[in-house]
C-alpha positions, 0 to 999 in steps of 0.5 A, spaced: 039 697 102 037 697 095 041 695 090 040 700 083 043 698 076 043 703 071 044 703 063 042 711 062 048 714 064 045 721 065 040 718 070 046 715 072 049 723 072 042 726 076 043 721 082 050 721 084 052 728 082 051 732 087 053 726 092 060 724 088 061 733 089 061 733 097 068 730 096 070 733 089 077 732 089 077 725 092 073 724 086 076 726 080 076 720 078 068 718 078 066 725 077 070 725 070 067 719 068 059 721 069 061 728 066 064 725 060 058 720 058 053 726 060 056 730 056 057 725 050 062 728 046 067 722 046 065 716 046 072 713 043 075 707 047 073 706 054 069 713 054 063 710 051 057 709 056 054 703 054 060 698 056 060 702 064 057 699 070 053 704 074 050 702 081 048 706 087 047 703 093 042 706 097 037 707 104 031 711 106 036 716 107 038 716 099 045 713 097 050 710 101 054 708 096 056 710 089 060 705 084 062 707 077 067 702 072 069 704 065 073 697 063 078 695 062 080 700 069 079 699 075 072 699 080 072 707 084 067 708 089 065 712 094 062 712 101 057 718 101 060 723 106 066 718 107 062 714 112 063 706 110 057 703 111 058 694 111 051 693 109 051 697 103 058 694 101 055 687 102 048 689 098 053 691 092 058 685 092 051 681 092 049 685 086 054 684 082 052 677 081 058 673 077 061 680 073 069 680 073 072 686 076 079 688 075 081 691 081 078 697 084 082 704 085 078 708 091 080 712 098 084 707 102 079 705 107 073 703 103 079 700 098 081 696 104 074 693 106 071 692 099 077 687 097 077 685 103 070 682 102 070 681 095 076 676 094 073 673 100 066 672 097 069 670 090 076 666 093 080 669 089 087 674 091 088 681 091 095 685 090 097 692 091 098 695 084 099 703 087 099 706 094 098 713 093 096 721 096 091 726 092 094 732 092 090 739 092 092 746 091 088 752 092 095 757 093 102 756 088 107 758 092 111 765 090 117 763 091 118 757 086 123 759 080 120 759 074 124 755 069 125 756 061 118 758 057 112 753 058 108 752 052 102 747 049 105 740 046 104 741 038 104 737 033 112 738 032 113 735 039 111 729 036 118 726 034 119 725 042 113 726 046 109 719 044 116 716 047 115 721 054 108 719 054 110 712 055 115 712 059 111 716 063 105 711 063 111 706 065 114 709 070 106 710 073 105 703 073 108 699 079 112 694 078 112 695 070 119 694 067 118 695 060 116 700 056 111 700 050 114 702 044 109 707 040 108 704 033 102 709 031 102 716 031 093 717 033 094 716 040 098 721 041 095 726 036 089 725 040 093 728 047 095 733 042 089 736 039 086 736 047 090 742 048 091 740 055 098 738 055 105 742 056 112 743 055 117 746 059 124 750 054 130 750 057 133 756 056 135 754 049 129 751 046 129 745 048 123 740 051 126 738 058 119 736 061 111 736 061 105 736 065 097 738 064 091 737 065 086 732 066 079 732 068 074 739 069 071 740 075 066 745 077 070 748 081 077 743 080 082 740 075 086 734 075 093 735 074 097 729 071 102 727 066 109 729 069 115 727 066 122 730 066 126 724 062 131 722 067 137 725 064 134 732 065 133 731 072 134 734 079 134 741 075 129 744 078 124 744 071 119 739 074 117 744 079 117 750 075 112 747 070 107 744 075 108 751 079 106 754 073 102 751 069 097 750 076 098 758 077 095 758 070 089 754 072 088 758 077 088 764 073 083 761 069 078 761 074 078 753 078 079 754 085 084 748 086 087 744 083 089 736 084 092 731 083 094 724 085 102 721 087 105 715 088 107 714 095 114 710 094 116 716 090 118 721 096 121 726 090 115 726 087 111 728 093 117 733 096 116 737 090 108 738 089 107 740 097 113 745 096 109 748 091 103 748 095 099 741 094 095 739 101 095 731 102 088 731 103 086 723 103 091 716 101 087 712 095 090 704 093 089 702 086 088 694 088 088 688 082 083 681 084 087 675 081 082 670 078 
């Protein structure tokens, strides 16, 4: 097995394209990454790639195994084909020497075996921090209700959708009872000038849930950031916008859309398979503890 280090992410982009895209949906996360520093539009916070960990893992056939870590997140990885090889795993725990991750985020068996081998190599524990699902839609159900007016979040959202933000960060990270109280408004203008993000109206005007767009794909995109406060609940209004704002992917010519849920939200998961969302594999999100 050769173990390979790359600092030149287009390099990086040219080898493992084409590979990460035989599972696009698995790997949104990975595939987003490689085409933000390809593309080299944004290099704010996390997205520049000087700071990234590339490898590729490979045999005389080509790669087995593909490892990308934009910190401070997690590692993701992904088995070529969904064929976990030990002796490429072993080859990349050897090769990241004394470099400190944080956890890794990839498809439930991998994720397994790699902490399993991690943490024993380095003596350290591991915690689950979130069991979750992928999701893809290829087809909206025709019978969700269509709820309100959905429009795009504007700069006059930004009396209460830095605080929606939040708690929906919040209540996405497992275990996190406390939620972050926005003191500058530049974090959230910059989700706001991305145009990916929309509002659902009630019949009065007023907001009552979000939900938008993450990463672009070839064929796919990420649908993330759902949030209905928890006063507006149990409405319908979630679903309604989910539904349509994945009508209005599909419509623009993606031929799926995905996205990712937390197993212990049996709510959650109800609502996106009635709109039309396939469970296509199970992901863990792992912390190492040094």
């Amino acid at each position: 097995m050769q173990f390979k280090l790359y600092m030149d992410v287009h390099e990086f982009y040219r080898d493992t394209y084409e590979v990460l895209m035989r599972h696009e949906a698995q790997n949104m996360i990975p595939l987003g990454n490689i085409i933000i520093g390809h593309q080299g539009k944004d290099k704010t916070d996390w997205r520049d790639p000087v700071n990234w960990l590339m490898v590729t893992i490979s045999d005389a056939t080509g790669i087995q195994l593909t490892a990308i870590m934009t910190p401070p997140h997690n590692i993701t990885l992904y088995a070529t084909d969904n064929i976990l090889n030990p002796e490429a795993v072993r080859c990349l725990i050897d090769g990241l020497n004394d470099r400190e991750i944080p956890g890794v985020t990839t498809e439930k068996k991998l994720a397994e075996y790699f902490a399993e081998k991690y943490v024993l190599r380095k003596g350290i524990t591991i915690h689950t921090t979130m069991r979750q699902c992928i999701y893809e839609l290829t087809a909206v159900n025709p019978d969700i209700p269509r709820i309100g007016t959905v429009r795009l979040l504007d700069k006059k959202d930004l009396h209460f959708f830095p605080y929606w933000a939040e708690a929906f960060f919040s209540a996405s990270s497992y275990g996190k009872t406390e939620m972050f109280i926005p003191q500058e408004a530049e974090p959230y203008l910059y989700r706001i000038a991305s145009k990916k993000l929309y509002i659902l109206e009630d019949d009065k005007g007023m907001p009552v849930s979000m939900a938008g767009f993450t990463r672009e794909m070839q064929t796919a995109i990420g649908v993330a950031f759902v949030y209905t406060p928890p006063y507006e609940r149990g409405k319908g209004y979630a679903t309604s916008i989910v539904a349509h704002i994945s009508q209005l992917a599909l419509d623009k010519g993606f031929t799926k859309c995905v996205l990712y849920t937390d197993l212990e939200n049996p709510t959650s998961n109800s609502i996106y398979r009635k709109i039309g969302y396939m469970p296509i594999c199970d992901s863990l999100q792992l912390e190492f503890e040094y």
